[in-house]
C-alpha positions as CSV (number, residue, x, y, z in Angstrom):
1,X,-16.6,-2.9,24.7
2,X,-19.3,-1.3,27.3
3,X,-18.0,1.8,27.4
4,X,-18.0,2.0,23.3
5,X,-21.7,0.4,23.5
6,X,-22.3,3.6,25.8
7,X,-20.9,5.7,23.7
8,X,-22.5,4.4,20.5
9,X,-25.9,4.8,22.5
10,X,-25.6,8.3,23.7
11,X,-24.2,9.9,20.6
12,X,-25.3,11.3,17.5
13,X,-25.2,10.7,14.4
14,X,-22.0,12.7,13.9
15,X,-20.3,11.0,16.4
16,X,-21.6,7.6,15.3
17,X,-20.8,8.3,11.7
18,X,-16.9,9.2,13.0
19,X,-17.3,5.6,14.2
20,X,-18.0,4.1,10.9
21,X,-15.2,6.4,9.3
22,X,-12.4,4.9,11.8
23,X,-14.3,1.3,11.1
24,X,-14.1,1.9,7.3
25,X,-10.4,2.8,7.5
26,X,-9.9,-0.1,9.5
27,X,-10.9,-2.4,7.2
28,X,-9.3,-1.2,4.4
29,X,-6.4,-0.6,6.1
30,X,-6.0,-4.4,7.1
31,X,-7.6,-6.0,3.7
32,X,-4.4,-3.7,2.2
33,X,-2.3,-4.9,4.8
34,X,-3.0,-8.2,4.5
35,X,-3.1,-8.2,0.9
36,X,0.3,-5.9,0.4
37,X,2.1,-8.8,2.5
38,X,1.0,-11.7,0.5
39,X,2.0,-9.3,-2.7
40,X,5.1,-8.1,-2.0
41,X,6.6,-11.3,-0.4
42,X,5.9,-13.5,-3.5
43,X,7.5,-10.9,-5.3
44,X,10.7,-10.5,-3.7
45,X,10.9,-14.8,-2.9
46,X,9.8,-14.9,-7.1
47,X,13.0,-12.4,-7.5
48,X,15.9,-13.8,-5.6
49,X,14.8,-17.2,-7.2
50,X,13.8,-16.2,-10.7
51,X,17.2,-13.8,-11.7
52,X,19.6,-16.5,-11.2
53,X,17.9,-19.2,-12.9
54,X,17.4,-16.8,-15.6
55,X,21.7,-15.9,-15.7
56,X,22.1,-19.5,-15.5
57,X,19.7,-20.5,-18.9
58,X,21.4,-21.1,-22.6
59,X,19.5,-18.7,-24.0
60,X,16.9,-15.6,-24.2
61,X,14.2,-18.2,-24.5
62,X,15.3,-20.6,-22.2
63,X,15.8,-17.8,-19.7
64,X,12.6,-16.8,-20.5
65,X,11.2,-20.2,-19.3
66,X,12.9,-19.9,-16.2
67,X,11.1,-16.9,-15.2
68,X,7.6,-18.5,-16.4
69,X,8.3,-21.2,-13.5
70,X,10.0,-18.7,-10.9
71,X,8.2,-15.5,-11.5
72,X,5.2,-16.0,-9.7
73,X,4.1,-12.4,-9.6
74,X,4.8,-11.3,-13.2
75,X,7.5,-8.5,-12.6
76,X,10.1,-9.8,-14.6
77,X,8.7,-11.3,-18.1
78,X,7.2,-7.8,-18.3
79,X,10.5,-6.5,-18.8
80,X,11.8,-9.2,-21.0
81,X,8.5,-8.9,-23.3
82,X,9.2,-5.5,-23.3
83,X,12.9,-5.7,-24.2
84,X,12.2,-8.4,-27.2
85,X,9.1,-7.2,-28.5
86,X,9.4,-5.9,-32.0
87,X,8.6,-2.5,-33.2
88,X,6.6,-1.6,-36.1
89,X,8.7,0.4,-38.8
90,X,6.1,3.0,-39.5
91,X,6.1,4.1,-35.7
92,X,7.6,6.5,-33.5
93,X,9.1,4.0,-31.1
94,X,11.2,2.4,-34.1
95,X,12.8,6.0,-34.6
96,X,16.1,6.4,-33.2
97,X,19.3,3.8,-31.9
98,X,18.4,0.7,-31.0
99,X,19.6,1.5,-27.8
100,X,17.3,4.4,-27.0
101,X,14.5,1.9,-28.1
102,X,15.3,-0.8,-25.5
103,X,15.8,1.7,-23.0
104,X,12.1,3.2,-23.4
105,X,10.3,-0.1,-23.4
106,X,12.3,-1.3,-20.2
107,X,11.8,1.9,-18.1
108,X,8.1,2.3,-19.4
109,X,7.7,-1.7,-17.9
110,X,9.5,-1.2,-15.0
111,X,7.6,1.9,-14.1
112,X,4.3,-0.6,-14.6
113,X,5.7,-3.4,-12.6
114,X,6.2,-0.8,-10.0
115,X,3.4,0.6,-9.9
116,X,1.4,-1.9,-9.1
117,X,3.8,-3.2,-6.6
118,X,3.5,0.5,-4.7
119,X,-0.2,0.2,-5.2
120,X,-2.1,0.9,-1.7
121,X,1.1,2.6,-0.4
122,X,-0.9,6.0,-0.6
123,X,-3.6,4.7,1.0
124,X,-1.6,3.3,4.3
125,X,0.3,6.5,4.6
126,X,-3.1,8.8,4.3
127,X,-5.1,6.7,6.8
128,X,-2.0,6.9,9.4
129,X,-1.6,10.1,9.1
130,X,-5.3,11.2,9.5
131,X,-7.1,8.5,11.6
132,X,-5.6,9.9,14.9
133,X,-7.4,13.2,14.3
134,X,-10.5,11.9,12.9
135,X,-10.8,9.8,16.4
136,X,-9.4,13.2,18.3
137,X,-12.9,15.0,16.5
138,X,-14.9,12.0,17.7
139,X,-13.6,12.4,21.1
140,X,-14.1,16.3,20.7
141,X,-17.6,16.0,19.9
142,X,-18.5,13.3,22.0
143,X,-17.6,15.4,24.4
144,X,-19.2,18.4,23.6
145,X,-22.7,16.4,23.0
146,X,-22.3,15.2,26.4
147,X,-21.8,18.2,28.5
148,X,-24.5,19.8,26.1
149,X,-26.7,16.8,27.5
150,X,-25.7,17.1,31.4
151,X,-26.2,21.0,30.8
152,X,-29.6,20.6,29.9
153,X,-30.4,18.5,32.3
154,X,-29.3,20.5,35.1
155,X,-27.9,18.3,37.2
156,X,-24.3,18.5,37.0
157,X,-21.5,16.5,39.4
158,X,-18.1,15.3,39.0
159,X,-19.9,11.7,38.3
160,X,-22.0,13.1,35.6
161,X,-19.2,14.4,33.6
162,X,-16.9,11.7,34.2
163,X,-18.8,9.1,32.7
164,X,-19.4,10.4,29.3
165,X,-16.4,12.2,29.1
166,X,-13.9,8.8,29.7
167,X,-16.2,7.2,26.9
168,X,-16.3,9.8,24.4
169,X,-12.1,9.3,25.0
170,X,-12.6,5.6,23.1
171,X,-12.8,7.5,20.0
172,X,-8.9,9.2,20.4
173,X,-7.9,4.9,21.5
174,X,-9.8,4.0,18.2
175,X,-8.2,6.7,16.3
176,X,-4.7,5.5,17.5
177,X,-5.4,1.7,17.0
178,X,-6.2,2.3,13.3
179,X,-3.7,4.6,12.6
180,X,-0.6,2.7,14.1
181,X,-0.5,-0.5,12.0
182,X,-1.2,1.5,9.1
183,X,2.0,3.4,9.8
184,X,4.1,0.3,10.4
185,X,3.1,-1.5,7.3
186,X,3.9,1.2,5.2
187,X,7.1,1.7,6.6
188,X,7.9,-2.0,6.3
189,X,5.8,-2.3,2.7
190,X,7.9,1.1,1.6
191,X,11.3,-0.8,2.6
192,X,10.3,-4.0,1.3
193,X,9.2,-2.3,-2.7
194,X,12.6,-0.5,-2.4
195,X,14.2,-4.0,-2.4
196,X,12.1,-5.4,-5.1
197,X,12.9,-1.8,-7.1
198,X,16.9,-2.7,-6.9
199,X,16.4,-5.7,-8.1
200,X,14.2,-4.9,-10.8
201,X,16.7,-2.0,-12.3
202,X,19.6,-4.2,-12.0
203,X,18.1,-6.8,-13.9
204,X,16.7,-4.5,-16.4
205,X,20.1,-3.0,-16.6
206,X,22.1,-6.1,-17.5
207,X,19.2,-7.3,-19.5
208,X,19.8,-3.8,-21.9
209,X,23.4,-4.6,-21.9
210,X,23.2,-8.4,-22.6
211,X,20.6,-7.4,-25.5
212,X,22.7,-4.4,-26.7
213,X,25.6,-6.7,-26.8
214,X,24.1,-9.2,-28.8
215,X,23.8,-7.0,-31.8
């Protein structure tokens, strides 16, 4: 912490506003985090309790029920609304087999659902990818300023370099601290939507054929 004070106190203001960049993406990157994980694992425990209790109802609307009490994040009754909604005659989307109908309204609500349970995803990945170089410039710079500074001073030694030098290298640590979780959650976030996404199509799918078969 006293050699980032240091450096806070002998850079500029680029070097101090690469600071508050690698601070920004911090926070963001642990309010996603944070909030992803809370997300995703309601989803997927809603999931593996919701589907069976909804195979195991009478009927459409008691099944419907079911996922009102299990569904706690709302990615199934989207598709179920969406499959049993009814279609205006005088529209496009009442044109054609039944069949192509059901199959629109359940891919354009499963592409909603996962959407927003990929949401952030983008975020994660471009943070990881770029915070390690936005700390590498901060360690660049805070170089550069410093020799700049012993330069003009004229007195330069091996202690006079050293200093500045091993604090301006806090920035590349910082860079590498924000980046690293922000690589790990979206590998564990991407693995963890891919499950939800299986589950989602297969239950679409047999909700298509259970509907299509009811005709």
């Amino acid at each position: 912490m006293g050699g980032f004070a240091a450096f806070w106190a002998q850079s500029d203001l680029i070097g101090r506003a690469v600071a508050l960049v690698l601070l920004l993406m911090s926070v963001s990157a642990w309010a996603l985090i944070l909030w992803k994980a809370w997300l995703l694992r309601r989803a997927r425990r809603g999931l593996v309790r919701a589907v069976p209790a909804f195979w195991s109802a009478a009927g459409v609307a008691e099944g419907r029920h079911a996922l009102q009490n299990f569904d706690t994040e709302g990615v199934l009754l989207p598709l179920l609304d969406a499959a049993t909604a009814e279609t205006r005659a005088t529209t496009l989307d009442a044109a054609g087999r039944r069949e192509s109908r059901l199959t629109r309204r359940l891919r354009d609500a499963l592409h909603a659902v996962l959407a927003r349970l990929q949401f952030g995803q983008v975020l994660l990945a471009s943070i990881g990818a770029t915070a390690p170089f936005v700390g590498l410039f901060g360690t660049v710079w805070g170089i550069y300023h410093a020799l700049v500074s012993i330069s003009a001073s004229g007195n330069i030694t091996i202690e006079k370099i050293a200093g500045p030098v091993g604090e301006a290298l806090i920035m590349t640590a910082a860079g590498l601290a924000v980046a690293i979780p922000a690589v790990l959650a979206y590998n564990v976030f991407g693995k963890m939507v891919a499950a939800c996404e299986a589950d989602l199509e297969g239950f679409a799918h047999d909700l298509r054929e259970l509907l299509t078969d009811a005709q």
